[in-house]
C-alpha positions in Angstrom: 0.0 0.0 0.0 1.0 3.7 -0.4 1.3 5.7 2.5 -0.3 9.2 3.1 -3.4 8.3 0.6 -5.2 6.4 2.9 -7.7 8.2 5.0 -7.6 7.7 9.2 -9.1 4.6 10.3 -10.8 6.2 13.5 -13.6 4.6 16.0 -16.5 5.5 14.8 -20.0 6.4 17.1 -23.0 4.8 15.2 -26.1 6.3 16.2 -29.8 4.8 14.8 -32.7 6.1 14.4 -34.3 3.7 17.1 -32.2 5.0 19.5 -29.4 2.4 19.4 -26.1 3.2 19.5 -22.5 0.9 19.0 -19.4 2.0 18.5 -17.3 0.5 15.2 -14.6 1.4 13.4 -14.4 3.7 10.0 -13.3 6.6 8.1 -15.8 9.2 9.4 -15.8 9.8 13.4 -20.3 9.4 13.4 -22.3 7.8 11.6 -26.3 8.5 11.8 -28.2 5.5 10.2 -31.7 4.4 10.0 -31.9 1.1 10.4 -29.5 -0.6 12.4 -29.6 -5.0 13.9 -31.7 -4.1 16.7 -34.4 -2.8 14.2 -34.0 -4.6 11.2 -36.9 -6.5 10.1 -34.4 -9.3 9.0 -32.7 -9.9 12.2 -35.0 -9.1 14.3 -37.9 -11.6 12.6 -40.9 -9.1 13.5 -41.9 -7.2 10.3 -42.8 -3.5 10.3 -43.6 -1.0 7.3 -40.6 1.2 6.7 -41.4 3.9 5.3 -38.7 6.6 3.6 -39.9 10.1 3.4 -43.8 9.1 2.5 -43.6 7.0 0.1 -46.1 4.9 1.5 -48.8 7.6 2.0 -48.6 9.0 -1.4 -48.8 5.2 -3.1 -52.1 4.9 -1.2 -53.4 8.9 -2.3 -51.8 8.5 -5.9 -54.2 4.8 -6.7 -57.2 4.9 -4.2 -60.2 4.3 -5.5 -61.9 7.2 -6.7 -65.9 7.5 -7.1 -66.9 6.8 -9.9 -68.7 9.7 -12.1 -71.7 9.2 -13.6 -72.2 9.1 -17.5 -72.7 11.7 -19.0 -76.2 11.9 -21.3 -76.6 13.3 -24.6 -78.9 16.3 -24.9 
């Protein structure tokens, strides 16, 4: 390896969004993530709707069903 390109390989504070927090090792001195293996779905075997910025709520606006109009008559 060259020296001086590398960055420093620091301990590194990992903070989730469920409130869990480990320490690691990285480049960057924090981390903030979102999901972490406390609140993964996969490890943890319970499943829950995770939803990013919405996206959820505006699938259900953009195709529920709408009421259906009534035909228009010729007059």
């Amino acid at each position: 390896m060259q020296t001086e390109i590398h960055p420093e390989y620091v301990a590194c504070k990992v903070h989730c969004s469920c409130g869990n927090e480990f320490t690691t090792r990285s480049t960057a001195s924090t981390l903030r993530v979102e999901l972490c293996s406390e609140c993964h779905p996969f490890y943890t075997g319970k499943q829950k709707l995770v939803d990013t910025g919405g996206r959820v709520e505006r699938f259900e606006r953009r195709y529920a069903k709408k009421k259906p109009t009534p035909p228009k008559t010729a007059s």
